[in-house]
Backbone as CSV, one residue per row, in Angstrom:
resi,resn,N_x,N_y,N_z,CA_x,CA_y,CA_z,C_x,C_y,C_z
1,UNK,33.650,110.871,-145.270,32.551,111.481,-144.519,33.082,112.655,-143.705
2,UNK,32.063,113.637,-143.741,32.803,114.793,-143.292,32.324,114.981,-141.616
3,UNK,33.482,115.721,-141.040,33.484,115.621,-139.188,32.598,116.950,-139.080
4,UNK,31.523,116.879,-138.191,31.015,118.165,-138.041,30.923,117.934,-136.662
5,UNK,31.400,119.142,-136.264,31.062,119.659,-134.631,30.251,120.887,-134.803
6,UNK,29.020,120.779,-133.676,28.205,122.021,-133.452,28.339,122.628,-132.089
7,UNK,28.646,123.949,-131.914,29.485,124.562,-130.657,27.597,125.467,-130.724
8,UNK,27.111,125.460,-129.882,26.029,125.977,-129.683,26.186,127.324,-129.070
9,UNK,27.122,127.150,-127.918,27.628,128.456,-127.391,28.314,129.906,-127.907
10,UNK,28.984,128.984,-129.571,29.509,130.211,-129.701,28.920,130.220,-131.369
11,UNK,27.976,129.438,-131.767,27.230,129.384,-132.377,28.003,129.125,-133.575
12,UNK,28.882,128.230,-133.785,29.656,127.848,-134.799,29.327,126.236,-134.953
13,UNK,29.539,126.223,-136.487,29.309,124.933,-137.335,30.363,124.469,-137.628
14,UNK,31.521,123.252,-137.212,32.511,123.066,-138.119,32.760,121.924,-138.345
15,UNK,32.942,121.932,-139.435,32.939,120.822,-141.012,34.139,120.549,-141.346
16,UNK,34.980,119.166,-141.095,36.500,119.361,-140.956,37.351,120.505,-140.467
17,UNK,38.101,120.983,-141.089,38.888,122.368,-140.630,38.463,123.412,-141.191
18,UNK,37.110,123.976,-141.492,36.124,124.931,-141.344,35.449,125.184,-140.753
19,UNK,34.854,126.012,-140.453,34.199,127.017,-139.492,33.402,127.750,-139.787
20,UNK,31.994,127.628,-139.535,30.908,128.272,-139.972,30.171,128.648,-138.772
21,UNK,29.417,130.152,-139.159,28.812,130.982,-137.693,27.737,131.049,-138.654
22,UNK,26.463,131.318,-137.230,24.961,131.759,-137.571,24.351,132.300,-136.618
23,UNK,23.559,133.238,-137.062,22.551,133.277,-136.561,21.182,134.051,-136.549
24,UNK,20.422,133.635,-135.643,18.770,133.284,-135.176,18.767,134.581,-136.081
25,UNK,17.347,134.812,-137.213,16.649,135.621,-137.854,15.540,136.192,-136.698
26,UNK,15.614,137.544,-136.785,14.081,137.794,-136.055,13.220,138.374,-136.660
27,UNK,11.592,138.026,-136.315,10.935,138.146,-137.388,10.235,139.324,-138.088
28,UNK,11.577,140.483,-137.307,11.128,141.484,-138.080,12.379,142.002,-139.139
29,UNK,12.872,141.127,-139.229,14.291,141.467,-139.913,13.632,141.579,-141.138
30,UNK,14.245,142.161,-142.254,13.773,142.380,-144.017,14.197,140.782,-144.878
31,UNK,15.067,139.989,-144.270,15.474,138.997,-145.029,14.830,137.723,-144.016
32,UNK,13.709,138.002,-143.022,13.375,136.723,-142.454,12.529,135.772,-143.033
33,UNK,11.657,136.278,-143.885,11.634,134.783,-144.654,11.994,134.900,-146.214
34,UNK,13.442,135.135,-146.321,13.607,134.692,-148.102,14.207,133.463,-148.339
35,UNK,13.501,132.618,-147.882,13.783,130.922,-148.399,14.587,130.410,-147.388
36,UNK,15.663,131.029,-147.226,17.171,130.317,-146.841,16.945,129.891,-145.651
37,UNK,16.000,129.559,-145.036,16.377,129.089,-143.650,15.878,130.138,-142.153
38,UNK,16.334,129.394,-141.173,16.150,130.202,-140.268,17.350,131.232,-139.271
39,UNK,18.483,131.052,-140.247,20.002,131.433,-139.761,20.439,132.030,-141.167
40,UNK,21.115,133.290,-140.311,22.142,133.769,-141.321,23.594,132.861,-140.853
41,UNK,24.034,132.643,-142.275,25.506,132.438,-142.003,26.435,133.233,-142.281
42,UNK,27.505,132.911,-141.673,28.592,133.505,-142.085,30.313,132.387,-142.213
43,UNK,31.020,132.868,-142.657,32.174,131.815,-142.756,33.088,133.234,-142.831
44,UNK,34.669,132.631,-142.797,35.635,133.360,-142.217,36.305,133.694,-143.617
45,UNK,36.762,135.313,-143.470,37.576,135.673,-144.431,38.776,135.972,-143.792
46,UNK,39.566,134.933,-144.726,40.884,134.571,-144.703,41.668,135.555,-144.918
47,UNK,41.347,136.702,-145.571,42.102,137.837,-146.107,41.658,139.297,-145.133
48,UNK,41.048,139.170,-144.360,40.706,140.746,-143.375,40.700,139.686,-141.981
49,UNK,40.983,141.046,-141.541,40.669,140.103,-139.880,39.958,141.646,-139.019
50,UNK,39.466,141.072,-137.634,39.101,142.121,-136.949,39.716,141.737,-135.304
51,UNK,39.712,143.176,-134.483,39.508,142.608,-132.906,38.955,141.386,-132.579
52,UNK,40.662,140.264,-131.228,39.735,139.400,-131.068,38.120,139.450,-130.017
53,UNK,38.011,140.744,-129.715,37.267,140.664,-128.447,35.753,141.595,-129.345
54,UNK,35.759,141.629,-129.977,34.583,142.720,-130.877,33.908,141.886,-131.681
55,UNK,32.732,142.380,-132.138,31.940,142.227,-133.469,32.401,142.336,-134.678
56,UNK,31.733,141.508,-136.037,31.680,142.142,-136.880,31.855,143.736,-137.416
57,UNK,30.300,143.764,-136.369,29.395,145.062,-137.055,30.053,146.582,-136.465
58,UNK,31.006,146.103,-135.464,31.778,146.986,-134.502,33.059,147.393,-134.698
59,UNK,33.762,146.290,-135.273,35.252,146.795,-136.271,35.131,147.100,-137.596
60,UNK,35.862,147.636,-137.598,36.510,147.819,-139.379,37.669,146.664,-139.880
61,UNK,37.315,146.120,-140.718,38.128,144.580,-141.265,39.218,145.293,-141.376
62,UNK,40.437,144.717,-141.665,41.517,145.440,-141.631,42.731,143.767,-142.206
63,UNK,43.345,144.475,-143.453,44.042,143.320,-143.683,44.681,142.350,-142.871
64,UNK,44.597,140.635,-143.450,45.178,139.777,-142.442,46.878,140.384,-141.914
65,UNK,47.514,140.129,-143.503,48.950,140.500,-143.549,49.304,141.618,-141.909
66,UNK,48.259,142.854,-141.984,48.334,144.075,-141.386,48.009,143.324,-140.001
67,UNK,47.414,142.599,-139.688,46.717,142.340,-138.521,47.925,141.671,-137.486
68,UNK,48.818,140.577,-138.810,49.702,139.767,-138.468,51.112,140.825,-138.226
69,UNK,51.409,141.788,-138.590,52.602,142.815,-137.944,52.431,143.362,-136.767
70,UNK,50.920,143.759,-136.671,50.782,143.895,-135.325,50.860,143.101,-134.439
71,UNK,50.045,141.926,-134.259,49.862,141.038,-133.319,50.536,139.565,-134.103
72,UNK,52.080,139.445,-134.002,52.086,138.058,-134.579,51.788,136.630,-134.025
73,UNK,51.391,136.686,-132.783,50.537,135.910,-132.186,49.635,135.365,-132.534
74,UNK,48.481,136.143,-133.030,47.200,136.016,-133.509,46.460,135.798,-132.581
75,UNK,46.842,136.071,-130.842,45.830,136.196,-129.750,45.013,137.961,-129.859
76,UNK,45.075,138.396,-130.111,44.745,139.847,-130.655,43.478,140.009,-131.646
77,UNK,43.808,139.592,-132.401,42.835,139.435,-133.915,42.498,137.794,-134.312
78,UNK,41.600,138.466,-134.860,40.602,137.019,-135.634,40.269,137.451,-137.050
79,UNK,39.358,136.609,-137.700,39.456,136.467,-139.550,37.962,137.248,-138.939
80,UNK,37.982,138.383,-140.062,36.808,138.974,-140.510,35.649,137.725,-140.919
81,UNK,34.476,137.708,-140.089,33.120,136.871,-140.817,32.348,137.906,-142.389
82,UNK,32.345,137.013,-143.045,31.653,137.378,-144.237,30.504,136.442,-144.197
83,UNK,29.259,137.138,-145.105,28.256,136.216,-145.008,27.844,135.588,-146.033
84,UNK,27.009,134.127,-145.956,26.986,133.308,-147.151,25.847,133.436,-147.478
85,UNK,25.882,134.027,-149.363,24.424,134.138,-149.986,24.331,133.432,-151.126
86,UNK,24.896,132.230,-150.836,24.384,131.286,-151.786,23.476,130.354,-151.645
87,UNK,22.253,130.247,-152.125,21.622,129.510,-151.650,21.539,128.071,-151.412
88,UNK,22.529,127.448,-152.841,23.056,125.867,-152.428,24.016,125.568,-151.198
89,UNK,25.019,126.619,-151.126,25.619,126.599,-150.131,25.003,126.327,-148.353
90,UNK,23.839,127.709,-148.589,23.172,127.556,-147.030,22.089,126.455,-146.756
91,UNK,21.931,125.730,-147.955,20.827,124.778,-147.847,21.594,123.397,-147.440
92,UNK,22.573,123.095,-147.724,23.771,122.094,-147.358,24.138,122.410,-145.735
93,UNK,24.984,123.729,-145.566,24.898,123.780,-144.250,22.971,124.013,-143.223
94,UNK,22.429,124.431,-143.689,21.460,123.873,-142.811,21.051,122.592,-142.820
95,UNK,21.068,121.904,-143.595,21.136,120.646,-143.525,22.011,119.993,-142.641
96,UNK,23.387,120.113,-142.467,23.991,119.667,-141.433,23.688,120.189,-140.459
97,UNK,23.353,121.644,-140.106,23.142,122.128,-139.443,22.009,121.564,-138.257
98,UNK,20.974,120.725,-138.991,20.064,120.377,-138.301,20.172,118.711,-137.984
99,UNK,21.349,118.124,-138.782,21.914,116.553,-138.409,22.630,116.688,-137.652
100,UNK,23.238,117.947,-137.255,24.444,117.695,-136.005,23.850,118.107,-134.678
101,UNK,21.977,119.071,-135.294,21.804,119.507,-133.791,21.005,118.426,-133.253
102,UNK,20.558,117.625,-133.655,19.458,115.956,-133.616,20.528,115.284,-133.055
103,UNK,21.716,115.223,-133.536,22.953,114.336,-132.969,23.301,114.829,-131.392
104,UNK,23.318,115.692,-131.348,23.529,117.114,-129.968,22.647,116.284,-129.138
105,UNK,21.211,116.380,-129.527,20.121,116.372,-128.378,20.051,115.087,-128.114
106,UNK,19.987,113.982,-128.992,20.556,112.542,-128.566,21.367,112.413,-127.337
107,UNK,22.691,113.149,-127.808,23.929,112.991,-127.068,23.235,113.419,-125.265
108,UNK,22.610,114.611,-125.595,22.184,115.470,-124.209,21.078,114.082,-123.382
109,UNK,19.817,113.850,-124.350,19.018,112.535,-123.951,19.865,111.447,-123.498
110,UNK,20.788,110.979,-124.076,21.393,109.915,-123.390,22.006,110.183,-122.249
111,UNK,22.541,110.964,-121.755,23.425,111.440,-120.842,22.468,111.499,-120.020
112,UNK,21.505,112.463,-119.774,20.543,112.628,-119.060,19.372,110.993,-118.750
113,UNK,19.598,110.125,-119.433,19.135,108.636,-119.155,20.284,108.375,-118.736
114,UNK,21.286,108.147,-118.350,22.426,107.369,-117.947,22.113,107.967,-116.620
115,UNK,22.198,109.406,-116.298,22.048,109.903,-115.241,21.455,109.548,-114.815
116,UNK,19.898,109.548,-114.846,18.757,109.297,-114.314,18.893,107.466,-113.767
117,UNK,19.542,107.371,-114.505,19.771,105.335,-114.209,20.434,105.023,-113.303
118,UNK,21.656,105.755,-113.012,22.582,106.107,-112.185,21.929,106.417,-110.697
119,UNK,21.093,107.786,-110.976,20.434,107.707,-109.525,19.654,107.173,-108.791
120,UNK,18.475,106.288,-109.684,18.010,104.930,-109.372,18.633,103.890,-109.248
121,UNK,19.880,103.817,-109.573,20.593,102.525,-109.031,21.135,103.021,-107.618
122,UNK,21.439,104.102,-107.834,22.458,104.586,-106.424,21.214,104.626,-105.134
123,UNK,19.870,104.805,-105.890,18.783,104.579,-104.581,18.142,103.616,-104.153
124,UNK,18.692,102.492,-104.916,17.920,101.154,-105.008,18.941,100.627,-103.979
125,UNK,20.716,100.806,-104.359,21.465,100.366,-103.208,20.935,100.600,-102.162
126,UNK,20.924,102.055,-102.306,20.894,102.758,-100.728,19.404,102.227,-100.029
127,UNK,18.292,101.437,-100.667,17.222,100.920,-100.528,17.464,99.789,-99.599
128,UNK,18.623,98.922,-100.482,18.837,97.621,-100.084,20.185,97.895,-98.882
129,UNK,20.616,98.756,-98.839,21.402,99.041,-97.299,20.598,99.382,-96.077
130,UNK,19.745,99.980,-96.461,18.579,100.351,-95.256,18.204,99.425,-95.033
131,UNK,17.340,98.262,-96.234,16.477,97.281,-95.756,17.648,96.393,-94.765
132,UNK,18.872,95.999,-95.387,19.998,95.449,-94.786,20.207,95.567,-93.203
133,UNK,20.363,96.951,-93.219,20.666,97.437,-91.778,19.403,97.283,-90.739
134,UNK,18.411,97.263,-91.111,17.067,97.119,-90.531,16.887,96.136,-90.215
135,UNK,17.337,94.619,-91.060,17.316,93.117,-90.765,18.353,93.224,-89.521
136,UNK,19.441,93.407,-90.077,20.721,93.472,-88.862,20.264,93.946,-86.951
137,UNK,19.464,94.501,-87.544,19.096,95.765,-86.423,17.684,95.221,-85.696
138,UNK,17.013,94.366,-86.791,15.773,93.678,-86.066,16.312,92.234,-85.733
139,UNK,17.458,91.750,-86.269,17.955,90.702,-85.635,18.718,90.764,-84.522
140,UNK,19.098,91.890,-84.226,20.054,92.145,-82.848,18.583,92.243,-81.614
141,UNK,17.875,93.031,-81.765,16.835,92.872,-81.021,15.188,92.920,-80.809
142,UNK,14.998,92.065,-82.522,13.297,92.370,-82.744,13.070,90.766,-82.075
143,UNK,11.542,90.541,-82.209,10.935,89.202,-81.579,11.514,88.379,-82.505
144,UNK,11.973,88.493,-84.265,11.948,87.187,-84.571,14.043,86.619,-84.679
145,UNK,14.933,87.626,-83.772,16.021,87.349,-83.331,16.641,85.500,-83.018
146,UNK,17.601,85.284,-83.839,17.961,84.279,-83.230,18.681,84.221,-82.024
147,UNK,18.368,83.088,-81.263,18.702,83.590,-79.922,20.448,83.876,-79.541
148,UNK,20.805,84.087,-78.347,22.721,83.818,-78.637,23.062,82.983,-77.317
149,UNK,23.860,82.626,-77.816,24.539,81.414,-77.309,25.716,81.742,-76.319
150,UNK,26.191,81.248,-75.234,27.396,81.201,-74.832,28.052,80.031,-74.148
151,UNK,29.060,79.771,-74.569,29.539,78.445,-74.163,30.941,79.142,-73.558
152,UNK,30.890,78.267,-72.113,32.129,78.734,-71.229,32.425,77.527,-70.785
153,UNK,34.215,77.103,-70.633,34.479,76.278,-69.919,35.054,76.818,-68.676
154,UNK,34.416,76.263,-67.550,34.401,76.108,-66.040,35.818,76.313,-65.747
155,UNK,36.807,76.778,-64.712,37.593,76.535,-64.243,37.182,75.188,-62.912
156,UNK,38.223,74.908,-61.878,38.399,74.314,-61.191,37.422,75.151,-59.662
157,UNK,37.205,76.772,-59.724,36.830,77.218,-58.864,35.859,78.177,-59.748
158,UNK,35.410,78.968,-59.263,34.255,79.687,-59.761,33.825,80.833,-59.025
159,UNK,33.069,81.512,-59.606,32.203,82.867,-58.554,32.103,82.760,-57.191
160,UNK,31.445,81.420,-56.934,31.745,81.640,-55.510,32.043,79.800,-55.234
161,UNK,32.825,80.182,-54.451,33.925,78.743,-54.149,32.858,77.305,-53.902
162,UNK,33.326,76.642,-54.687,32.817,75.201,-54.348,31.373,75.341,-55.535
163,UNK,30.982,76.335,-55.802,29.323,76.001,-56.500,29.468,75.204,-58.068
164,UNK,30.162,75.114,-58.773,30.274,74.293,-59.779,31.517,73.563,-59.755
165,UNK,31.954,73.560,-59.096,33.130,72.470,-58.828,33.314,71.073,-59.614
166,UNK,31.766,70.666,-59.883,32.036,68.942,-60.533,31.247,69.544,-61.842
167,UNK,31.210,70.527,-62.004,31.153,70.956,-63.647,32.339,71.595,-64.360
168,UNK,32.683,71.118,-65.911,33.232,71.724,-66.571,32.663,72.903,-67.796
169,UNK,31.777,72.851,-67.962,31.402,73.161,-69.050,29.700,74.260,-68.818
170,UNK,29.481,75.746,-69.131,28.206,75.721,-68.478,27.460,76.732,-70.167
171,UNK,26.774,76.252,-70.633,26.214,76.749,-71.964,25.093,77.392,-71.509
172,UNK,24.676,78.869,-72.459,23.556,79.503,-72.195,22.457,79.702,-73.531
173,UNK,22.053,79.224,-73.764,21.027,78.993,-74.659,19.535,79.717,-74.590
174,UNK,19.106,80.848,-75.009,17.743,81.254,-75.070,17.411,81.329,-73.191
175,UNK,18.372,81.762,-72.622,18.184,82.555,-71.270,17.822,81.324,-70.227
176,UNK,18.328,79.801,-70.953,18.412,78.015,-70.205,20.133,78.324,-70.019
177,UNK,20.319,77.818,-69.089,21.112,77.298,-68.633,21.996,76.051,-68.400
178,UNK,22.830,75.516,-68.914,23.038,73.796,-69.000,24.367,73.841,-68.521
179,UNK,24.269,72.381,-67.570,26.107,72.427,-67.190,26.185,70.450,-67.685
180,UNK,27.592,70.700,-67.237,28.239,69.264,-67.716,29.380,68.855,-66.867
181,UNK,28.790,67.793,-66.675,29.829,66.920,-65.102,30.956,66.648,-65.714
182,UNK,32.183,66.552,-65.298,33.578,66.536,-65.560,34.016,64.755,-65.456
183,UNK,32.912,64.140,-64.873,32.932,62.683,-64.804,33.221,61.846,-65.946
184,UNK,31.742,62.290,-66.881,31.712,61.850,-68.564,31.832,62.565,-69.014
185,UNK,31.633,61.311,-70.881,31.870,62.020,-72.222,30.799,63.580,-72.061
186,UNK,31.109,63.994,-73.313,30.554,65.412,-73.186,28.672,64.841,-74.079
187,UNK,28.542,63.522,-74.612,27.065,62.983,-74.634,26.081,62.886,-73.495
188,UNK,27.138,62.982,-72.222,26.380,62.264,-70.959,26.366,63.212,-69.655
189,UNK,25.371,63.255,-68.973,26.382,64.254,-67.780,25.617,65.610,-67.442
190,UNK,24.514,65.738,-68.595,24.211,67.184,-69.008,22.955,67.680,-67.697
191,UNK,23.238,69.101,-68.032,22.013,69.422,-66.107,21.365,70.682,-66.534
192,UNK,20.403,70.741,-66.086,19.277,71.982,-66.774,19.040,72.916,-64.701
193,UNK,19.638,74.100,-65.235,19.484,74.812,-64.193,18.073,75.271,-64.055
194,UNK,17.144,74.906,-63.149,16.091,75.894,-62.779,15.949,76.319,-61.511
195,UNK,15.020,77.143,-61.187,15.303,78.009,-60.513,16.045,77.512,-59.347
196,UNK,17.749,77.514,-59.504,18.305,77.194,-58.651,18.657,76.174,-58.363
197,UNK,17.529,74.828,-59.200,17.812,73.256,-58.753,18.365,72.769,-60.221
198,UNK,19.497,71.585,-60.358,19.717,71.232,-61.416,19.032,70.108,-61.724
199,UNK,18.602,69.759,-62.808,18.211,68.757,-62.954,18.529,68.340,-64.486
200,UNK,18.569,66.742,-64.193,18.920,66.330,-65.287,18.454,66.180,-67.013
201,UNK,19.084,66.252,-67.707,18.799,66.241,-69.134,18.638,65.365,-70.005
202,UNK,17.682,64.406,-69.648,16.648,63.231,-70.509,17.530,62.743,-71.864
203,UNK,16.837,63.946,-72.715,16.800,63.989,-74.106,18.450,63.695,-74.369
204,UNK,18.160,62.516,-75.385,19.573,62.124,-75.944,19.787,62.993,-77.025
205,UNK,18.684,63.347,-77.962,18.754,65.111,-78.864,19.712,65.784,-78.369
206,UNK,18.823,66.304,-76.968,19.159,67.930,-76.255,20.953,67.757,-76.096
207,UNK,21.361,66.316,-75.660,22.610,66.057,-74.974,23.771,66.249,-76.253
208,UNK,23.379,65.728,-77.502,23.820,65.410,-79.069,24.107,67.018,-78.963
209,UNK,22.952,67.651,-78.737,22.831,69.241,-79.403,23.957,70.054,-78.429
210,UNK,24.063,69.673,-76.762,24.679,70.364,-76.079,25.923,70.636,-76.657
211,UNK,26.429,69.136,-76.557,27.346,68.375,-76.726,28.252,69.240,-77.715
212,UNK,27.487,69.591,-79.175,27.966,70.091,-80.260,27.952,71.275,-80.595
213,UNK,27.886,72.361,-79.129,27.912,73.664,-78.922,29.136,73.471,-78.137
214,UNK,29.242,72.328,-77.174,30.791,72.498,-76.787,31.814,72.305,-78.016
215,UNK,31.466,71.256,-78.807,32.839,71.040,-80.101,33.006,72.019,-80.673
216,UNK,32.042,72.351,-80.899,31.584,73.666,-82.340,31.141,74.819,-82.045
217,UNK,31.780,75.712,-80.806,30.962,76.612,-79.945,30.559,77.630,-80.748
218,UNK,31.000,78.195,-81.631,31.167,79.370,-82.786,31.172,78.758,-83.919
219,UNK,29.639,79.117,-85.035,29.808,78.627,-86.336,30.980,79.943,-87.278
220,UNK,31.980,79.822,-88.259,32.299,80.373,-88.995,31.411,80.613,-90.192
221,UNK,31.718,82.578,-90.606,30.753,82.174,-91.729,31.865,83.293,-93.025
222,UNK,31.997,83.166,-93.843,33.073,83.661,-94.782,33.674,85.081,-94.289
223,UNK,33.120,85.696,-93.601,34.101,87.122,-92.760,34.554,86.206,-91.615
224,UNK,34.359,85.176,-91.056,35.250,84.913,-89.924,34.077,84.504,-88.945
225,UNK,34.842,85.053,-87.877,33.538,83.929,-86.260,33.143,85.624,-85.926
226,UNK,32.014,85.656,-85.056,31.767,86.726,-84.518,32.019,86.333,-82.435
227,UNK,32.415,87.089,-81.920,33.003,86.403,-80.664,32.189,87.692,-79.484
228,UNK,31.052,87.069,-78.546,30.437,87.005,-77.721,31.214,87.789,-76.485
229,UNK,30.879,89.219,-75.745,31.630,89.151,-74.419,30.908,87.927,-74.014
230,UNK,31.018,87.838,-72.146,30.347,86.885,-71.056,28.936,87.577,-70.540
231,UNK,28.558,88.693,-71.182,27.554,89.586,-71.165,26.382,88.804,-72.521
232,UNK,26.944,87.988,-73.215,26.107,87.857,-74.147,25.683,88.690,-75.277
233,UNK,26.381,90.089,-75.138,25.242,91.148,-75.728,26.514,92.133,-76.253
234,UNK,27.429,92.167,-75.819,28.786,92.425,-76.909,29.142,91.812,-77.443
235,UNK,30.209,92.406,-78.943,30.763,91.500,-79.742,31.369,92.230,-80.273
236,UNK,32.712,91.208,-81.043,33.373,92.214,-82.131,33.635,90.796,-83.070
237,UNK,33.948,91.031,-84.468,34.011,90.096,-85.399,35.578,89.849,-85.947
238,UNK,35.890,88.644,-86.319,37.617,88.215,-86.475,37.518,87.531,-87.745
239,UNK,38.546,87.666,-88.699,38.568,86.885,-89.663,39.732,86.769,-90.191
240,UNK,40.415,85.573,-90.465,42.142,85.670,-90.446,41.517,84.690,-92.445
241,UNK,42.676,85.186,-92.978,42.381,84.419,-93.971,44.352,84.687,-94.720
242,UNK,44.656,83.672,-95.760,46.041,83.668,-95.834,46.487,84.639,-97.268
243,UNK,47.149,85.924,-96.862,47.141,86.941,-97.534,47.535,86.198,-99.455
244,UNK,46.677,86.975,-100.354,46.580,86.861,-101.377,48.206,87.709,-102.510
245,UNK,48.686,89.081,-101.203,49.497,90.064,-101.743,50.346,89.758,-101.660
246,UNK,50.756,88.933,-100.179,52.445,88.969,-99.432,52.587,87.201,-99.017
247,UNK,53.458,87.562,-99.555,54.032,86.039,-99.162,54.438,85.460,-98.224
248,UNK,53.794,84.262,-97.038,53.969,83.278,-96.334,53.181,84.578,-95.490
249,UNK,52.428,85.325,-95.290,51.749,86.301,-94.116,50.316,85.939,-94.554
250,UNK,49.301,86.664,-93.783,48.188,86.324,-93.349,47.433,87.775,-93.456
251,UNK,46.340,87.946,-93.338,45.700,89.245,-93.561,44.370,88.752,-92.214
252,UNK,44.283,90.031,-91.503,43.591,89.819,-90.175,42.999,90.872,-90.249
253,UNK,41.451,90.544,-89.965,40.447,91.793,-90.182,39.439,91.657,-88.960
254,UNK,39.585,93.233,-88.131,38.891,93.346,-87.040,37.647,93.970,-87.412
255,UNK,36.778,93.708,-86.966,35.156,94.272,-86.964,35.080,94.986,-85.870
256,UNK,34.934,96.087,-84.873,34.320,96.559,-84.016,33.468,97.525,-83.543
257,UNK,32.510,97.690,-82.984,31.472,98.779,-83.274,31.045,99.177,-84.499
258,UNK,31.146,98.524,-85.234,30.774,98.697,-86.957,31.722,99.456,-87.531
259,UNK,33.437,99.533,-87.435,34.070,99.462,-88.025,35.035,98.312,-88.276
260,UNK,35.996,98.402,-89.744,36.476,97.390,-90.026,37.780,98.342,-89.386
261,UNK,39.033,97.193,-89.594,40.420,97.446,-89.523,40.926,96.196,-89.707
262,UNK,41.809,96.107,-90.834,42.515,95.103,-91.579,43.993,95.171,-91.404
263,UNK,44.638,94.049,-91.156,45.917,94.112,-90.746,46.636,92.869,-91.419
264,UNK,47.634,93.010,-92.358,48.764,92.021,-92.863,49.732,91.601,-92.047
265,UNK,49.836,90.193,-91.427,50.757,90.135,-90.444,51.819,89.309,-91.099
266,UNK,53.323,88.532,-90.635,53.778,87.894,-90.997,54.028,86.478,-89.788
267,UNK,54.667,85.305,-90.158,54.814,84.732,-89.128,54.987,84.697,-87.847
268,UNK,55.681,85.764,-88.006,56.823,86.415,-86.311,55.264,86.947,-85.551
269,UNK,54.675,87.964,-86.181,53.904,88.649,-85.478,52.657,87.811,-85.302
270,UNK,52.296,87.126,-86.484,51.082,85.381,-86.114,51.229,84.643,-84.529
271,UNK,52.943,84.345,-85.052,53.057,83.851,-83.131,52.884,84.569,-82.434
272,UNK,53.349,85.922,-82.234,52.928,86.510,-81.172,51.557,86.690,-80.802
273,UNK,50.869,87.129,-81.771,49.071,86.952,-81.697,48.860,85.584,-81.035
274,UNK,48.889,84.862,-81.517,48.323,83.354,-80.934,49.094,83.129,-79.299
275,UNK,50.306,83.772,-79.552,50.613,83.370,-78.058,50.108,84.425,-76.417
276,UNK,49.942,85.330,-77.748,49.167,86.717,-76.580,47.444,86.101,-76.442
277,UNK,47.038,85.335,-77.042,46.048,85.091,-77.228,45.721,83.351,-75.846
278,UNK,46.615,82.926,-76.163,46.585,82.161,-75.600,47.024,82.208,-73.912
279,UNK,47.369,83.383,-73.612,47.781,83.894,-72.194,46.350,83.688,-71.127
280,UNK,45.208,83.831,-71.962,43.918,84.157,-71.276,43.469,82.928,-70.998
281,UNK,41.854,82.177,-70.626,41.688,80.575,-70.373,42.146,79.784,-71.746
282,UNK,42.385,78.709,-71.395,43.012,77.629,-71.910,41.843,77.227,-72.706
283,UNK,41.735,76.771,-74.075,40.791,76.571,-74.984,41.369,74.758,-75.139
């Protein structure tokens, strides 16, 4: 089966290691309609050549041999076009002529559907990042927000001296307030701040539920914990997971202000993290 490439630009047909030129009839030419088609052809004579930068109709052919003493390069000169008046001949190449240009416009149609698919996918992301960021953004502060949480354990003294003293523990829940006596288990003990007066916490639920905001103060969710200032309303996100690249190290990825920064640590520098970490209240 024979290889045909169609160069549209320079208006060449080629058919294995041949090379065939045409072109467009206009319709006042004397030979525009004698059967053959809608292209003159031409094919290359091997034996004349002309300027590579000229016409046909503009040089004088001039032997190859002659062409080749001058310029043995052959950047200089090219093969004289002669034209084809055979009619089996031009009926074969128009025939390919018109299977390779159907093949062309395919090629152009598909490309141009890939494209087009391409930019509907690239807007459908960018659809589902907006809608994304909009959830994110109506969950940080629209009405249907889950609420946030903060769980602090008490020191021995406090804001102002003596006021929670027989509490350890003081959780903030949906803008409630709850503390926990240092007496009992963390089931029992529990105190609902209102305005100013504490009072106690009934519900063996509510106490179960307190209870398991002290064990479990921060749910993990596959990026790591997200970690609360004492403001409630800052945050930055942590996620340590055990490096996949380097051996016996760890890979540590900071979230802040909506950037990431990822860091490979090794043991040496693990302890030091945990022990710089642990300088602050006692967990």
């Amino acid at each position: 089966m024979s290889s045909i490439r169609l160069d549209v630009e320079q208006q060449c047909l080629g058919i294995d290691d041949r090379k065939y030129f045409y072109e467009r009839k206009e319709y006042f030419d004397s030979d525009y309609d004698d059967g053959f088609g809608d292209y003159r052809w031409y094919e290359e004579d091997k034996l004349n050549a002309v300027s590579a930068d000229s016409e046909d109709t503009d040089d004088e052919p001039i032997p190859v041999a002659e062409a080749e003493e001058i310029d043995p390069t052959g950047t200089e000169w090219q093969y004289a076009r002669k034209r084809i008046k055979d009619p089996d001949k031009i009926w074969k190449l128009e025939r390919k002529f018109r299977k390779a240009e159907r093949k062309q416009q395919m090629k152009e149609e598909e490309k141009l559907r890939v494209k087009e698919e391409k930019r509907r996918e690239t807007e459908r992301r960018e659809d589902e990042e907006k809608d994304e960021r909009t959830k994110i953004k109506s969950g940080k502060s629209g009405p249907t927000s889950s609420p946030k949480i903060a769980v602090t354990k008490l020191e021995s003294t406090s804001d102002r001296e003596g006021e929670y003293e027989e509490f350890d523990w003081k959780i903030v829940d949906s803008g409630k307030r709850y503390f926990h006596k240092r007496s009992r288990g963390l089931e029992h003990g529990w105190y609902r701040q209102t305005d100013g007066e504490m009072k106690r916490v009934s519900s063996d639920e509510k106490k179960k539920y307190l209870a398991n905001l002290v064990k479990n103060p921060i749910e993990r969710t596959k990026w790591g914990i997200r970690v609360y200032s004492n403001d409630n309303k800052h945050y930055f996100a942590v996620g340590v997971w055990k490096s996949k690249g380097y051996q016996d190290c760890s890979t540590v990825r900071f979230s802040i202000a909506g950037r990431n920064y990822m860091y490979t640590l090794d043991e040496r520098n693990m302890r030091a993290l945990r022990a710089e970490i642990s300088r602050g209240m006692p967990t």
